[in-house]
KEMARMAR-78062 format. One record per residue: residue in three letters; x, y, z of N, C-alpha, C in turn. Coordinates in Angstrom, 1 decimal. Layout:
BEGIN
+------+--------+--------+--------+--------+--------+--------+--------+--------+--------+
! type !   n_px !   n_py !   n_pz !  ca_px !  ca_py !  ca_pz !   c_px !   c_py !   c_pz !
+------+--------+--------+--------+--------+--------+--------+--------+--------+--------+
!  ALA !      X !      Y !      Z !      X !      Y !      Z !      X !      Y !      Z !
...
+------+--------+--------+--------+--------+--------+--------+--------+--------+--------+
# end
This chain:
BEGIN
+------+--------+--------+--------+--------+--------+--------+--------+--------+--------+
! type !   n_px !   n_py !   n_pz !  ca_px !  ca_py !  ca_pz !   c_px !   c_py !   c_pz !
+------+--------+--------+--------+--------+--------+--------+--------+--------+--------+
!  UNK !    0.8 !   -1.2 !    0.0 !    0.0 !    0.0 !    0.0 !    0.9 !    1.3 !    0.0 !
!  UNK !    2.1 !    1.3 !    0.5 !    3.0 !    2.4 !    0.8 !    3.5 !    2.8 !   -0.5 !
!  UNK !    3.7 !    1.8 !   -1.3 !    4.3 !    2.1 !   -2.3 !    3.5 !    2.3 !   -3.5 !
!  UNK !    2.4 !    1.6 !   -3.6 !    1.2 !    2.6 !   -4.5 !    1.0 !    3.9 !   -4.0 !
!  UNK !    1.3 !    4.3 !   -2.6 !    0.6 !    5.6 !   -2.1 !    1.5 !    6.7 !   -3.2 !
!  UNK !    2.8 !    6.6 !   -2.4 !    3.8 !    7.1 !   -3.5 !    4.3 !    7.6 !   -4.2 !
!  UNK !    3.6 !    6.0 !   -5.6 !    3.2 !    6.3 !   -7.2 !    2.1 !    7.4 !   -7.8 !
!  UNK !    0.9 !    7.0 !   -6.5 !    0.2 !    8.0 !   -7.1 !    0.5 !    9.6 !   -6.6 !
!  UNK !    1.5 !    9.9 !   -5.8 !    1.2 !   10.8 !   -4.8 !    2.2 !   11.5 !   -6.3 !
!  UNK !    3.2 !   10.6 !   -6.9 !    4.3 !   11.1 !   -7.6 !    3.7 !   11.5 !   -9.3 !
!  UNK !    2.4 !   10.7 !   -9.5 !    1.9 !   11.3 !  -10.6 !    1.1 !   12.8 !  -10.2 !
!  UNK !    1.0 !   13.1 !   -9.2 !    0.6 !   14.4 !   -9.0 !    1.7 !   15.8 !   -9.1 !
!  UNK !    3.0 !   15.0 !   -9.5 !    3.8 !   16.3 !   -9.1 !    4.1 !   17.1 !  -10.3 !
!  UNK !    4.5 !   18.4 !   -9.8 !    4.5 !   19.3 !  -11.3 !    6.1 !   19.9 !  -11.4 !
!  UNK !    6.3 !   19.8 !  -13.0 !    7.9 !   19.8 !  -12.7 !    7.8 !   21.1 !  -13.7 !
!  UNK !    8.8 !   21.7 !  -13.5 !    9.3 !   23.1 !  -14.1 !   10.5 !   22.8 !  -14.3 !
!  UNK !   10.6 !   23.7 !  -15.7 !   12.2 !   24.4 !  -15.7 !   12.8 !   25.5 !  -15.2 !
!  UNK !   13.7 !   25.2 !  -14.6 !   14.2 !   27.0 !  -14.1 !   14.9 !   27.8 !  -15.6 !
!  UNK !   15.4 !   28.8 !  -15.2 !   16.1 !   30.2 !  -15.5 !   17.4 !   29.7 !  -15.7 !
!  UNK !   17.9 !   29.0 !  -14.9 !   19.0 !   28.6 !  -14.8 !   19.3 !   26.7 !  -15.2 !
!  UNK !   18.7 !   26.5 !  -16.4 !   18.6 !   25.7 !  -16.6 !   18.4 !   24.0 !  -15.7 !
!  UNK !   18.0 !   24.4 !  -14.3 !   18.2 !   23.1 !  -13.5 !   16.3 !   22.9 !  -13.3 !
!  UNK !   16.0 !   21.9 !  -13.1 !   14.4 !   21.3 !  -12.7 !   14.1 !   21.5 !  -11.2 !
!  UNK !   12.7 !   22.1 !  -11.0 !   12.1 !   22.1 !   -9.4 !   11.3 !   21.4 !   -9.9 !
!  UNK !   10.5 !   20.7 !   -8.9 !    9.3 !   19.7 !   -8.5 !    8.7 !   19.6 !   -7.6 !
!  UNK !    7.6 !   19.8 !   -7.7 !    6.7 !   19.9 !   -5.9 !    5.7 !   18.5 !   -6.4 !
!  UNK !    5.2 !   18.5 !   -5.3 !    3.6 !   17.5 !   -4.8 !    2.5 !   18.7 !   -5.1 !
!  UNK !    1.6 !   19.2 !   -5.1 !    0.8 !   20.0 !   -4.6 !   -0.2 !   19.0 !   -3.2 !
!  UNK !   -0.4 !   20.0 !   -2.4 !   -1.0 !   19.4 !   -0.9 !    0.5 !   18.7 !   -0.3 !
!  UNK !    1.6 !   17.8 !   -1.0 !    2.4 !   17.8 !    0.2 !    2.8 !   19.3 !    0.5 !
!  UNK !    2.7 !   20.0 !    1.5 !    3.6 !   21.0 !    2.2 !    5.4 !   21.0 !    2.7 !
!  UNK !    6.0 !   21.2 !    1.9 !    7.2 !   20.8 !    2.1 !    8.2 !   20.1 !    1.4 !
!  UNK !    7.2 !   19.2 !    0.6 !    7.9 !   18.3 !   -0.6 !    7.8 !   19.1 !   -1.8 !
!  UNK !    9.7 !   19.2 !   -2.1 !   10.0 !   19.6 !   -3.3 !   11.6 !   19.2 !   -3.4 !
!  UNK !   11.9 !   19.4 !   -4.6 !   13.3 !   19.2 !   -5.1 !   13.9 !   19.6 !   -5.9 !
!  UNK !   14.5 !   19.7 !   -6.4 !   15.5 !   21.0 !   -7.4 !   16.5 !   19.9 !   -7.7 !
!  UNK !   16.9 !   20.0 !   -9.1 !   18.2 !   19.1 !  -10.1 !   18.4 !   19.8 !  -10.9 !
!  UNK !   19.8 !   19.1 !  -11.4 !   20.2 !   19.7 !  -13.2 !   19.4 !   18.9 !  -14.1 !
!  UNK !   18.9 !   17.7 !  -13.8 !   18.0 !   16.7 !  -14.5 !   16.9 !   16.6 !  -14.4 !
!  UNK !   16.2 !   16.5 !  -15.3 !   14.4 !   15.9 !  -14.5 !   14.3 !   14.7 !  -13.9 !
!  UNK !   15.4 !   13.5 !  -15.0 !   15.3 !   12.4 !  -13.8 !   16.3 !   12.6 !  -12.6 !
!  UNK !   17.2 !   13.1 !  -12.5 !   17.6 !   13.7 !  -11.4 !   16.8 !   14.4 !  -10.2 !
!  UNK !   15.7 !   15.0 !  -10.7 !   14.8 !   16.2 !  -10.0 !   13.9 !   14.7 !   -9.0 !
!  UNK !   13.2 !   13.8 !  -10.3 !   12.3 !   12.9 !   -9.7 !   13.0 !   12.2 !   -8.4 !
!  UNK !   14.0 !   11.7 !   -8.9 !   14.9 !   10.4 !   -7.7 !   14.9 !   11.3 !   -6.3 !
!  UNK !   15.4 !   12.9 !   -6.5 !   15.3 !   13.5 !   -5.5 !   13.7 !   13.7 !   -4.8 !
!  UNK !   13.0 !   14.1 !   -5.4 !   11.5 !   14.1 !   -5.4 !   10.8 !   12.7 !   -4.2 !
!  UNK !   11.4 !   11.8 !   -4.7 !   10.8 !   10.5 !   -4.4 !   11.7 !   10.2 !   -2.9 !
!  UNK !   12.7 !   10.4 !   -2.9 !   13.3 !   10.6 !   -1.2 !   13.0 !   11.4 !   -0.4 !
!  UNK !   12.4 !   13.1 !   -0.8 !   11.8 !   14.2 !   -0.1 !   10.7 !   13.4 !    0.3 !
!  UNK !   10.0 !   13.1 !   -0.5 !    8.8 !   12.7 !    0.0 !    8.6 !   11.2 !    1.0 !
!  UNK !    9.4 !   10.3 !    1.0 !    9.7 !    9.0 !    1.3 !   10.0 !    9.7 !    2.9 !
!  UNK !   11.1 !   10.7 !    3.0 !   11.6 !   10.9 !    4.3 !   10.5 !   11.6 !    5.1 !
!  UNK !    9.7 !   12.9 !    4.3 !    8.7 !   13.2 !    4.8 !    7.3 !   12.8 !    5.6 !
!  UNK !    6.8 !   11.2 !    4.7 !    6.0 !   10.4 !    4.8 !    6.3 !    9.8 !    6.4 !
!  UNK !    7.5 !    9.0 !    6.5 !    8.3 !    8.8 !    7.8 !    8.2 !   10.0 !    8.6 !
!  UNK !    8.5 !   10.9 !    8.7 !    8.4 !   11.9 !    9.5 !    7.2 !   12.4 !   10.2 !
!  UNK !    6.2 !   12.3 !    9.2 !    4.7 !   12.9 !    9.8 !    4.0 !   11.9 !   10.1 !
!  UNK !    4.2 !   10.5 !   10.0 !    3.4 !    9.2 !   10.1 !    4.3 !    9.4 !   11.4 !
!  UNK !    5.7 !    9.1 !   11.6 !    6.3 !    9.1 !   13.3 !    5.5 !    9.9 !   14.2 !
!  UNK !    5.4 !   11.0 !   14.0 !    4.4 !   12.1 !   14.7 !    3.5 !   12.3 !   14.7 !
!  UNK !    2.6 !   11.5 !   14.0 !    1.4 !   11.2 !   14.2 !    0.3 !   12.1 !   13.8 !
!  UNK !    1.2 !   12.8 !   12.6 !    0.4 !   14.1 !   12.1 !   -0.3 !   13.6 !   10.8 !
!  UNK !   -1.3 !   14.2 !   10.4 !   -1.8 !   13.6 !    9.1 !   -1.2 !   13.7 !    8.2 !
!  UNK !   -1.5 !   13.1 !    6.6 !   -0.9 !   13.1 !    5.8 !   -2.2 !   13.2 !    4.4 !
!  UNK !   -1.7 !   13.8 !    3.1 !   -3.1 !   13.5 !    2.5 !   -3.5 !   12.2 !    2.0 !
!  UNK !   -4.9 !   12.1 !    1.8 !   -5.3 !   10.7 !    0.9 !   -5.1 !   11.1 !   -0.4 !
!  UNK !   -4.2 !   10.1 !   -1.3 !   -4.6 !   10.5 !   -2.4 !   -5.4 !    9.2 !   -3.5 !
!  UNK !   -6.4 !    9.4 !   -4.3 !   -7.2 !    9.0 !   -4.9 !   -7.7 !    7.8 !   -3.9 !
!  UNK !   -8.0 !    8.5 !   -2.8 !   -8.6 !    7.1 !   -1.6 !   -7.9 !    6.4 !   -1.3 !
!  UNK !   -6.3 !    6.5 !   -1.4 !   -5.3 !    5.6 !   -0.5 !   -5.1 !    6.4 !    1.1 !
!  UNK !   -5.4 !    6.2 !    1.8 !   -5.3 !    6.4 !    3.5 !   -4.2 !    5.8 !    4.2 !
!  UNK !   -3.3 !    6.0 !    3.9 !   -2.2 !    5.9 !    5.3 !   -1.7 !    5.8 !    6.5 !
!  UNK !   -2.7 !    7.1 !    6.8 !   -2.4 !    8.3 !    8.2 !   -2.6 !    6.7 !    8.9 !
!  UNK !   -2.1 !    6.7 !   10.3 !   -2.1 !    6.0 !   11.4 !   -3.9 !    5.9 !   12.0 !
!  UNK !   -4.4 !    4.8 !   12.2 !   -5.7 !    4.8 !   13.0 !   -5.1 !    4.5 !   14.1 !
!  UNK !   -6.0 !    5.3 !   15.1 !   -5.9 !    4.6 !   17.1 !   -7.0 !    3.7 !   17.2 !
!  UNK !   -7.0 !    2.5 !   17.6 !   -7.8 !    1.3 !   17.8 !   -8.5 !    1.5 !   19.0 !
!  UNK !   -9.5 !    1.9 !   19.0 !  -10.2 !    2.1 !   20.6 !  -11.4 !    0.7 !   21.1 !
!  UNK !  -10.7 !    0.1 !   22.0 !  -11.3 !   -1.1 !   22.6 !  -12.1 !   -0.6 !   24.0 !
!  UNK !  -12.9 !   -1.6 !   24.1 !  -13.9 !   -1.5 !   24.7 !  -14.1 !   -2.5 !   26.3 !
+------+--------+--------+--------+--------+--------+--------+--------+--------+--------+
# end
């Protein structure tokens, strides 16, 4: 599931050229995830670790994360009875 989440999270991302001939790339909705190369596949590989480390990061802390196309992630708390 993690790694479908990923794929699709990665077809959402929007890649530019700069000025200075190197590539930026964001997520839109991740906040934070982006990356900058002299390559686009350079740009992506970077892309796909920002976000990988990110995912780890907000799942540890227990902060939400978005769904994308109805993939859910985020941590549930199991409340017993």
């Amino acid at each position: 599931m993690l790694f479908k989440y990923i794929q699709v999270a990665l077809e959402k991302a929007e890649y530019k050229r700069l000025d200075d001939d190197s590539w930026y790339a964001e997520i839109p909705g991740f906040e934070g995830v982006w990356a900058n190369s002299t390559s686009v596949e350079e740009c992506r590989k970077e892309l796909i670790e920002v976000l990988e480390e990110w995912l780890i990061l907000k799942l540890k802390d227990g902060d939400a994360v978005p769904v994308v196309n109805n993939i859910d992630i985020n941590i549930k708390e199991i409340v017993t009875t």
